[in-house]
C-alpha positions as CSV (number, residue, x, y, z in Angstrom):
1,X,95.3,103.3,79.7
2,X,99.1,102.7,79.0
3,X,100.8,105.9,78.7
4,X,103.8,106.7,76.0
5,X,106.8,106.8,77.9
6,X,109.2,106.0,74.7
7,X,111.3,107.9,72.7
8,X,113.9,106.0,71.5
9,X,113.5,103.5,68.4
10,X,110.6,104.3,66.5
11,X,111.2,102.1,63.9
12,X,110.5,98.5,63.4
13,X,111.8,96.8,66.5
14,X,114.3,93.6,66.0
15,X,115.1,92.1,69.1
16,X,117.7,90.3,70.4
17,X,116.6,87.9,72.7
18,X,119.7,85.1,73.6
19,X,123.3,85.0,72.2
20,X,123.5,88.1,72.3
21,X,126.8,88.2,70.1
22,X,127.9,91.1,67.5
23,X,130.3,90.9,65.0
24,X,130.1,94.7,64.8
25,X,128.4,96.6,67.3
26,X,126.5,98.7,65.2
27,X,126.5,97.0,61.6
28,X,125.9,94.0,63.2
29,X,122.6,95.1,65.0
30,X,120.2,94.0,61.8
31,X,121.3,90.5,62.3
32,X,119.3,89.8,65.7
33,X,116.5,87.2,66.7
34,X,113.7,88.6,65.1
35,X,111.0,86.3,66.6
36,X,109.3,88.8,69.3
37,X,107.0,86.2,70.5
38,X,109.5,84.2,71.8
39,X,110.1,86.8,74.3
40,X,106.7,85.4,76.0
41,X,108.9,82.5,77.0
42,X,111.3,84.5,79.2
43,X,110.6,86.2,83.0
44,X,111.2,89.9,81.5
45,X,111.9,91.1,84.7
46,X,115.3,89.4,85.2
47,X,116.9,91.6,82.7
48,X,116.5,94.3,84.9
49,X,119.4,92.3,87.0
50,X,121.4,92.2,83.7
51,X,120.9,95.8,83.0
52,X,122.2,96.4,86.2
53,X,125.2,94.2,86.2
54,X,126.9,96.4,83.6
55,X,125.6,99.4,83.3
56,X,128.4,102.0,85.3
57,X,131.0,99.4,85.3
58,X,131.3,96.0,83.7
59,X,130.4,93.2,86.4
60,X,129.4,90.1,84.6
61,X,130.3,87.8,81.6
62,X,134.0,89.0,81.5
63,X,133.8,90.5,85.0
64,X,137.5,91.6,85.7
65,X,139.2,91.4,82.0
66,X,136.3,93.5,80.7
67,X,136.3,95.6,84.1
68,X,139.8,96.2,83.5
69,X,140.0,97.6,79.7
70,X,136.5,99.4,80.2
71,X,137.5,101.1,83.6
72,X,140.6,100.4,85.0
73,X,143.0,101.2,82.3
74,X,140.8,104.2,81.3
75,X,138.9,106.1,83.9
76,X,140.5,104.4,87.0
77,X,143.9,106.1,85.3
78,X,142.6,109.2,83.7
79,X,141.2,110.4,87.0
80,X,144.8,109.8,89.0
81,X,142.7,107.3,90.9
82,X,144.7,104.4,90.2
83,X,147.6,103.5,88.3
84,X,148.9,100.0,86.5
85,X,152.1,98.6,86.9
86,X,151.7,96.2,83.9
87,X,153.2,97.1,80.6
88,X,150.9,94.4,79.1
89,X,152.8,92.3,76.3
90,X,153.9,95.7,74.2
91,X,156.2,97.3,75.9
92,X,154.1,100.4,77.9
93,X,152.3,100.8,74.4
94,X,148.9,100.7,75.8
95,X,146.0,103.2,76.8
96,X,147.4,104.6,79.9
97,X,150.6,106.0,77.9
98,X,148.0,107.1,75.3
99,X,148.6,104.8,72.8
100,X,144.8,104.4,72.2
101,X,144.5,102.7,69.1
102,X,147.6,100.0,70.3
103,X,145.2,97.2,70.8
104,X,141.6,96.2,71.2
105,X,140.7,97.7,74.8
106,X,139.2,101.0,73.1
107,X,135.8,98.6,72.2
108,X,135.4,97.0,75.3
109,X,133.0,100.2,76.9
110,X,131.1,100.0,73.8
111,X,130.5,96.4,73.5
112,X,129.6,96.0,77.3
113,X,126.7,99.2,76.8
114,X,124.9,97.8,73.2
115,X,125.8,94.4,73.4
116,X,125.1,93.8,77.3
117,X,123.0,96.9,78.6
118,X,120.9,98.1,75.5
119,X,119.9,94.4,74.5
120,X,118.5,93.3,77.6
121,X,116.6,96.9,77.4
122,X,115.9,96.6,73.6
123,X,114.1,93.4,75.0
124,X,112.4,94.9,77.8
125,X,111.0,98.1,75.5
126,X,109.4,95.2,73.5
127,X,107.8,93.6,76.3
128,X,106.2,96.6,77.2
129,X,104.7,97.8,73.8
130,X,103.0,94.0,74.0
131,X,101.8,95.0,77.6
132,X,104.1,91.9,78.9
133,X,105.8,94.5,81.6
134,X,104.3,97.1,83.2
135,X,105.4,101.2,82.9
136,X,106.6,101.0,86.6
137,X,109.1,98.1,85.2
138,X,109.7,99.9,82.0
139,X,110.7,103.2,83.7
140,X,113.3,101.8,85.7
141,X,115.1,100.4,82.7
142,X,115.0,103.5,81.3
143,X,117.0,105.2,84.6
144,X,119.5,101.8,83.9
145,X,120.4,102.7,80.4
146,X,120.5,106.5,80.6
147,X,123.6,105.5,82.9
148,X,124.7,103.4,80.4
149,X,124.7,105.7,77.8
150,X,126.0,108.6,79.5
151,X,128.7,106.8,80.6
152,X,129.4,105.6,77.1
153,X,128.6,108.4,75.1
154,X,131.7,110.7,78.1
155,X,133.7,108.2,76.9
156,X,133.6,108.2,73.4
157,X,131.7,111.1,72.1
158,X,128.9,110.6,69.4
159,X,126.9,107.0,69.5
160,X,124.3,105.0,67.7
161,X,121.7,105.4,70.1
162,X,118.4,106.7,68.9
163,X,117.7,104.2,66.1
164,X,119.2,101.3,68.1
165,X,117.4,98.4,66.8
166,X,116.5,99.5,63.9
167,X,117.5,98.3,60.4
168,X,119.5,101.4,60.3
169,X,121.5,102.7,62.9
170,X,123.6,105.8,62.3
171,X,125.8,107.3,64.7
172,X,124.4,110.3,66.7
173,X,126.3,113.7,67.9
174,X,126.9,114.2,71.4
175,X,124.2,116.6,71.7
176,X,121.7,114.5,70.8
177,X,122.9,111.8,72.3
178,X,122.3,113.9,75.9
179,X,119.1,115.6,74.5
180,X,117.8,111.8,73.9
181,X,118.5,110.6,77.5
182,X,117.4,113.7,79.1
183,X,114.3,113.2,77.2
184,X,113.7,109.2,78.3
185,X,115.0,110.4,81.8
186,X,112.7,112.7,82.2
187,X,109.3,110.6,80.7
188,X,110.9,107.9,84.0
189,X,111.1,110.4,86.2
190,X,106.9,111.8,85.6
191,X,106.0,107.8,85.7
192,X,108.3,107.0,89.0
193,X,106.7,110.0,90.4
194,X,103.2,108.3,90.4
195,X,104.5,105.5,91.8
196,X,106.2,106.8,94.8
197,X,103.4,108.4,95.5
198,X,100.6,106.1,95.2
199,X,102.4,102.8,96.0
200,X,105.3,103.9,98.1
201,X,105.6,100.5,99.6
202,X,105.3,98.4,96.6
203,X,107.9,96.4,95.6
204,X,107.0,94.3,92.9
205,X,110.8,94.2,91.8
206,X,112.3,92.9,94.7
207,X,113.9,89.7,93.4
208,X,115.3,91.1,90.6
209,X,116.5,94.4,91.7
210,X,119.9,94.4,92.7
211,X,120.1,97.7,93.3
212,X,116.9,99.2,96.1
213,X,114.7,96.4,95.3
214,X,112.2,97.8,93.8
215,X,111.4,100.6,96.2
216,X,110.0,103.5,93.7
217,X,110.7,106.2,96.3
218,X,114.2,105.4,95.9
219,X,114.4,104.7,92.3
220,X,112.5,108.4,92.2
221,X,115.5,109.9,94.1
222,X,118.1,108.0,92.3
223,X,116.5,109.4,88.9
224,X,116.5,112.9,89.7
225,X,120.2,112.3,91.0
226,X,121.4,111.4,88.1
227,X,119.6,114.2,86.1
228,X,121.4,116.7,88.5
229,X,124.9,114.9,87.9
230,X,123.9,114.6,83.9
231,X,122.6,118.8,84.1
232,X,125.8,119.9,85.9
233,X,127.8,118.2,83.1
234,X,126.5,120.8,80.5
235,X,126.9,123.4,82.5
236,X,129.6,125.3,79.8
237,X,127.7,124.7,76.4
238,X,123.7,124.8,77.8
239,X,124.2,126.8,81.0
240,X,120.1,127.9,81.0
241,X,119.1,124.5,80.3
242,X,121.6,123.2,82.6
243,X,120.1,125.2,85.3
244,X,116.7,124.7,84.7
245,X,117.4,120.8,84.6
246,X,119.1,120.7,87.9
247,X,116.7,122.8,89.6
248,X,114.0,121.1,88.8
249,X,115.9,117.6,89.7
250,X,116.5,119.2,93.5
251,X,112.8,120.3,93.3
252,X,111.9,116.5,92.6
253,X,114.0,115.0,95.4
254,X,117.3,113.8,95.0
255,X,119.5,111.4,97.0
256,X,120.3,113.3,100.3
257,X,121.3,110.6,103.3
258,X,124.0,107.9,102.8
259,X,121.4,104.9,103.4
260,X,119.9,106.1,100.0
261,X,122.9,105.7,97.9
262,X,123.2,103.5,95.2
263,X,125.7,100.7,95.6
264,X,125.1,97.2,93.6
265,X,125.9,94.3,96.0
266,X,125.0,90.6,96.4
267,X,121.1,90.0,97.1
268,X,119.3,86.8,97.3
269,X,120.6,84.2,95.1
270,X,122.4,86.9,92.9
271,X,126.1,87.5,93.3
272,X,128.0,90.5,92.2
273,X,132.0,90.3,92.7
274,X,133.7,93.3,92.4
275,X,136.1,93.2,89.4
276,X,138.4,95.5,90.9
277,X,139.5,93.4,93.2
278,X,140.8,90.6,90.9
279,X,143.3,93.6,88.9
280,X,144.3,94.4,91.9
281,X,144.8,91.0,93.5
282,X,145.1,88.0,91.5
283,X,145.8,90.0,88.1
284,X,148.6,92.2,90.0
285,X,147.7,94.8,87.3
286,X,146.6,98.2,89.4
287,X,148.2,100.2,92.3
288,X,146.9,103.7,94.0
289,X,147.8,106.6,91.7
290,X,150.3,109.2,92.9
291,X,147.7,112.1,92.5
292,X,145.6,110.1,95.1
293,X,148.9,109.2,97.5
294,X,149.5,113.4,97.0
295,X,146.4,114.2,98.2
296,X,145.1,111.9,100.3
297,X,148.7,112.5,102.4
298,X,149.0,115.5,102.2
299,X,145.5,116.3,103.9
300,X,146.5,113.6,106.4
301,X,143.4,112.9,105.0
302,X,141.1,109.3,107.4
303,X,139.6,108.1,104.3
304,X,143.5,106.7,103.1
305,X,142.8,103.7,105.6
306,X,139.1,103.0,103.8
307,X,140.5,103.4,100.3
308,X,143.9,101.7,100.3
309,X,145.7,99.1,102.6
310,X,149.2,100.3,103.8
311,X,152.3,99.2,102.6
312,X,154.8,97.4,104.9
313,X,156.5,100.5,106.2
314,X,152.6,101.2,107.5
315,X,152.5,104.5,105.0
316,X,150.8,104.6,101.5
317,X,152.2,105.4,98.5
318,X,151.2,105.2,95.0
319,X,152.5,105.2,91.3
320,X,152.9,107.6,88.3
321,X,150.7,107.3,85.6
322,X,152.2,106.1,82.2
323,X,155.3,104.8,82.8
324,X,156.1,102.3,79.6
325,X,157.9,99.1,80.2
326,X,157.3,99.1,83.9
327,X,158.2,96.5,85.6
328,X,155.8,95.2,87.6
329,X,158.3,93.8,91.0
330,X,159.0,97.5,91.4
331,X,155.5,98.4,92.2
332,X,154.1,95.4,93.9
333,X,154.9,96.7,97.5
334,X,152.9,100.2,97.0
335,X,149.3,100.4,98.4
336,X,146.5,98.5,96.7
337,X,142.7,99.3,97.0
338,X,141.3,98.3,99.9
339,X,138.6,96.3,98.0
340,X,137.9,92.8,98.5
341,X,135.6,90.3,96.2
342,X,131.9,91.4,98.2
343,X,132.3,95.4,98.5
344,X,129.9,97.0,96.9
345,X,130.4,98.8,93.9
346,X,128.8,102.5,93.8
347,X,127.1,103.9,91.0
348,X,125.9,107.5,92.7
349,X,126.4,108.3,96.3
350,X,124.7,110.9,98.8
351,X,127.9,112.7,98.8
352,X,128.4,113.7,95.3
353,X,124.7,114.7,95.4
354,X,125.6,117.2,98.1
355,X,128.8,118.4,96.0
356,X,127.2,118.8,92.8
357,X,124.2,120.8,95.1
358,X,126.9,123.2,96.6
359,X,128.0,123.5,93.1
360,X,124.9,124.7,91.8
361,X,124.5,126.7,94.7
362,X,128.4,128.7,94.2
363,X,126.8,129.4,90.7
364,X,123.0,130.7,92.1
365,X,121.0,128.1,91.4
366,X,118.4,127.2,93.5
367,X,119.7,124.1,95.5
368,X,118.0,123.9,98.7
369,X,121.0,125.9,100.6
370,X,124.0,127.7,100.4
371,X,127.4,126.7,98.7
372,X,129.2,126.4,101.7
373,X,126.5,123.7,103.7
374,X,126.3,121.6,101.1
375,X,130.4,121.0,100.8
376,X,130.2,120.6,104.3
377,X,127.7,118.3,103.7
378,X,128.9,116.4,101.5
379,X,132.7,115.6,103.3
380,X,130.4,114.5,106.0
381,X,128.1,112.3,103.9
382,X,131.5,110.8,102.2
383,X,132.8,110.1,105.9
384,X,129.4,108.3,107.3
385,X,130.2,106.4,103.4
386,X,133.1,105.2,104.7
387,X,132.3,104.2,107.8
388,X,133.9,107.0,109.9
389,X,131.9,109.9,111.8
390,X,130.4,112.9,111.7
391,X,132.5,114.3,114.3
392,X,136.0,113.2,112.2
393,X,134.3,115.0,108.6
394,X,133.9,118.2,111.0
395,X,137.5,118.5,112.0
396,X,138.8,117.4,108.6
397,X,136.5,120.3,107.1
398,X,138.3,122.9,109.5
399,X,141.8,121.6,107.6
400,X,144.1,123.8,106.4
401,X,146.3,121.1,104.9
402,X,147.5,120.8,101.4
403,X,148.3,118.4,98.6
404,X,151.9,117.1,99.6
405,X,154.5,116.4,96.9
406,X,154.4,113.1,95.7
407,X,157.2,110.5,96.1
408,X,158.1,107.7,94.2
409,X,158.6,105.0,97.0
410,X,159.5,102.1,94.6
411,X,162.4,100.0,94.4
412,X,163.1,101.3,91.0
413,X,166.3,102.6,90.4
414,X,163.9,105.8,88.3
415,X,162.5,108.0,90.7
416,X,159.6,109.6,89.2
417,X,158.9,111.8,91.7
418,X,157.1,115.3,91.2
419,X,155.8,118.2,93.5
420,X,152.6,119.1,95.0
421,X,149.6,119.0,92.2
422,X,148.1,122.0,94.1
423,X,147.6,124.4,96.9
424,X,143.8,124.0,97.5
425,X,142.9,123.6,101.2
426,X,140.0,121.7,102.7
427,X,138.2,124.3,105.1
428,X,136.0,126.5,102.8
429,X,137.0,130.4,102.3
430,X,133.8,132.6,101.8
431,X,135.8,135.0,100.0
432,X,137.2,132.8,97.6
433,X,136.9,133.6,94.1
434,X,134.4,131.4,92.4
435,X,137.4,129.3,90.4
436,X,139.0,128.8,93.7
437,X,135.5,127.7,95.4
438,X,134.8,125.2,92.2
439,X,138.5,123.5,92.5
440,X,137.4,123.4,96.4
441,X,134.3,121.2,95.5
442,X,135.7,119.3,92.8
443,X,138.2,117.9,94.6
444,X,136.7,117.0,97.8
445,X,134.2,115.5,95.5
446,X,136.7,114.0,93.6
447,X,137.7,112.4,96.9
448,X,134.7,111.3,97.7
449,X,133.9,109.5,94.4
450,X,136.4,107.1,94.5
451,X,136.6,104.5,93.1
452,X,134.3,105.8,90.2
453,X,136.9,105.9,87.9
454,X,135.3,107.1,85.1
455,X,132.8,110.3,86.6
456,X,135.6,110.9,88.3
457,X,137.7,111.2,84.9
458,X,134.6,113.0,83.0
459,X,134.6,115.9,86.2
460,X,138.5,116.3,85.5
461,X,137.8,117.1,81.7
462,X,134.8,119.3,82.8
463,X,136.0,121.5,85.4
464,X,140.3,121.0,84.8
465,X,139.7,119.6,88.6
466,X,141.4,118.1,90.7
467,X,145.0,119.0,89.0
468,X,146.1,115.6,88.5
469,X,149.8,114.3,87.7
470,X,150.7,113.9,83.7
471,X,151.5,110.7,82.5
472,X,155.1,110.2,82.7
473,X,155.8,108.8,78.9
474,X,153.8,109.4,76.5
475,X,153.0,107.2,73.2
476,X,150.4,109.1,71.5
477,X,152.8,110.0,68.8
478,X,151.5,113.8,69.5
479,X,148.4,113.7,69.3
480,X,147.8,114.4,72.9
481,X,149.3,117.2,74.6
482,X,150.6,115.6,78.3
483,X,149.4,118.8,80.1
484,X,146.1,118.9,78.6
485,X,145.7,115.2,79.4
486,X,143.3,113.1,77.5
487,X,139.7,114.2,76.6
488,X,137.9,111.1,75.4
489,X,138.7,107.4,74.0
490,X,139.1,106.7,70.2
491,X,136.5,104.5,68.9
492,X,136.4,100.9,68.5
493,X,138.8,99.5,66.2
494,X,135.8,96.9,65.3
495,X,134.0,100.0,63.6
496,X,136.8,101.0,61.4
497,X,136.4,97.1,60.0
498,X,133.3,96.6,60.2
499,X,131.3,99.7,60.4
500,X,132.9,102.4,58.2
501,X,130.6,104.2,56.9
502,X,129.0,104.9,59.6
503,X,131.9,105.8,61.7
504,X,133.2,108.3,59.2
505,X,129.6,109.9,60.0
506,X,130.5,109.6,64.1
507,X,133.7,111.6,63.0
508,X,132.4,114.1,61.3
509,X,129.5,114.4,64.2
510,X,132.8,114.5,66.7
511,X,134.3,117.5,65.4
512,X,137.8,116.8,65.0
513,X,140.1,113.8,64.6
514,X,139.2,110.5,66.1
515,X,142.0,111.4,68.8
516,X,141.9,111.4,72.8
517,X,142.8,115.1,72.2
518,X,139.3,116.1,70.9
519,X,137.1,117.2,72.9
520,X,133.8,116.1,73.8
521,X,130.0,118.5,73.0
522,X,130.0,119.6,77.0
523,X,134.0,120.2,77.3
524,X,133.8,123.8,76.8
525,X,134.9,125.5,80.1
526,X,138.3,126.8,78.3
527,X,137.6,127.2,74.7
């Protein structure tokens, strides 16, 4: 007997099946392939490969240019990760000087999740209600789009996610966007469950997943992973349920040794290229940001050599965010990421598992250990990431180094040089106040994330951690205050055209102006 596992889309299903091309994202979803039959005609199963392409960060069709606006000039830069050194045609009017609603770049996260990652799903959920794919299949797209989504809805806020494919498609808050995935997450999670158990060596996926090919155990792990990274995120608006969610993901099994992280690579006859190396390379676009060259100096810190390539005076140095009108020969020289066209691009690693565990742990939840083995843990776990060893994460842990001042080693005749971004050390204080022990965890894990751009940005807003360099000019016209940095995206220029209605309904949902000053449902921790 096929059990439920759905929740989304209740309605009649219309389903888009090739050409998958909107002329509005959300208005336009009525106007789909409605012949389901013709799905017969397709190997289902292969969307799981395009699900997976684009689901944390954009890695087909476009590749780099969607990459870029999706992540690189937004997360990548919001998180001090990264910096560009383009002013792109407008004079430094752009997203990374806040100037969000300057050009088109604000749809691209939203096209690549509905148009990319919830129509080869929407696809999938109707070849399982005809029996044509299996709940094992069906399960793991549901773990696919939940990233998707939660990595759409922390950008932008309120979505139309719950009646996606139906005739009708409002916009939904925050809150129920979350309560929705956490919901679908969890129905994946009961179904995976079986599988790891009863068929632990099945792998009925393996040509089409890109990601652990098939392998439920690990798809299991993965799951409850993300439920603990998705439950820590709530932790200042739902902290019971937030707690009970992550507890019961650590009771489950999550992610704990560096083999089990989840990187999409090359397998088989499927290529992935990682987009960020094209910015960085053959686009020129991206450098390393100054919060990173601050702290990743100033703790004379081993990963610099994995993360970045050294510039020719053999040291690494970065760039200010948000400088307008830069000019790109400046900045060429400083480091770039040391990424090339085949490394892997990580989705959720066994190190930010162990931070968000120690966490949990600093706040008495029932992780498994204490807050202090699990940070531990996790600066190892990020080392053996990186290819180092256990033996250089224990002496690094022992640091008592700090975030150095950061300066601008450009050939511009500007300096924008500023001073140290903190005074956190590495090595772990027991008697540390429990705001002190958080900006401890966040920013080793904030380390240790890169180049996530975009978690990495959504931990920032959460926890006000790592303190990360303000943009240097700003060109939201005030609507964002410089010190408070920005808290979301605007949304897509396309819906004011084409969608209006509707979106007047996501700003009302949001709570405030359509702004990258409002905050987001879970931002909380200082109002």
């Amino acid at each position: 007997m096929k059990r439920n596992i759905l929740n989304m889309t209740k309605g009649v299903f219309v389903v888009a099946l090739s050409g998958l091309m909107l002329g509005s994202c959300t208005s336009g979803f009525e106007g789909f392939n409605t012949d389901p039959d013709s799905a017969q005609d397709i190997d289902q199963k292969t969307l799981i490969t395009t699900m997976e392409m684009d689901a944390v960060i954009p890695c087909s069709d476009e590749g780099a240019n969607a990459y870029q606006r999706a992540c690189n000039l937004m997360g990548d830069s919001y998180s001090g990760y990264m910096a560009a050194i383009s002013s792109f045609d407008n004079g430094g009017v752009n997203t990374t000087t806040y100037a969000l609603d300057a050009t088109d770049y604000n749809n691209v996260p939203f096209s690549v999740a509905f148009t990319d990652v919830m129509a080869a799903w929407l696809t999938l959920r109707y070849a399982y209600e005809a029996e044509q794919i299996s709940e094992d299949t069906f399960a793991i797209a549901e773990v696919i789009k939940v990233f998707a989504l939660q990595r759409a809805t922390d950008i932008y806020g309120p979505l139309p996610v719950t009646h996606f494919g139906e005739t009708e498609n409002p916009y939904d808050s925050q809150e129920t966007v979350y309560m929705s995935i956490f919901e679908d997450l969890n129905a994946a999670i009961e179904v995976l469950k079986e599988y790891a158990t009863n068929s632990p060596d099945a792998t009925p996926l393996s040509s089409v997943d890109i990601i652990y090919q098939g392998s439920y155990p690990k798809w299991l792990r993965l799951a409850n992973s993300l439920k603990l990274r998705m439950a820590m995120r709530l932790v200042y608006v739902i902290p019971d349920q937030a707690k009970t969610w992550a507890e019961e993901a650590v009771r489950d099994g999550v992610i704990e040794s560096a083999e089990e992280s989840a990187t999409l690579a090359s397998y088989g006859s499927i290529q992935v290229f990682n987009p960020l190396e094209e910015v960085w390379n053959a686009y020129a676009d991206t450098r390393m940001g100054a919060t990173m060259d601050a702290y990743l100096n100033g703790y004379s810190d081993p990963r610099l050599a994995t993360y970045f390539k050294p510039c020719e005076d053999g040291k690494y140095h970065g760039v200010r965010n948000g400088i307008a009108a830069i000019t790109k020969e400046y900045y060429l020289g400083m480091s770039v990421p040391n990424v090339d066209k085949t490394t892997p691009v990580r989705w959720l690693m066994s190190s930010e598992v162990a931070f968000l565990r120690a966490e949990g742990a600093m706040r008495g939840w029932a992780m498994g250990g204490d807050a202090k083995t699990f940070y531990n843990k996790g600066i190892e776990l990020s080392f053996l990431e990186n290819g180092l060893s256990a033996a250089q994460a224990a002496t690094y842990a022992e640091s008592e180094a700090k975030p150095a001042a950061f300066e601008d080693a450009s050939s511009s005749t500007t300096a924008y040089s500023i001073g140290a971004p903190s005074q956190i050390t590495v090595k772990w204080n027991d008697g540390a106040d429990q705001e002190e022990q958080l900006e401890r965890i966040i920013t080793q894990k904030w380390i240790a994330m890169f180049p996530n751009g975009q978690e990495a940005w959504s931990e920032f807003r959460r926890t006000g951690y790592p303190k990360i360099f303000p943009i240097v000019h700003d060109r939201s016209n005030g609507t964002v205050d410089v010190n408070e940095q920005i808290r979301r995206m605007t949304f897509p220029r396309s819906e004011y055209s084409n969608n209006r209605a509707a979106l007047n309904r996501a700003i009302r949902l949001l709570g405030g102006p359509d702004q990258g000053s409002t905050k987001l449902w879970w931002d909380k921790k200082n109002n």
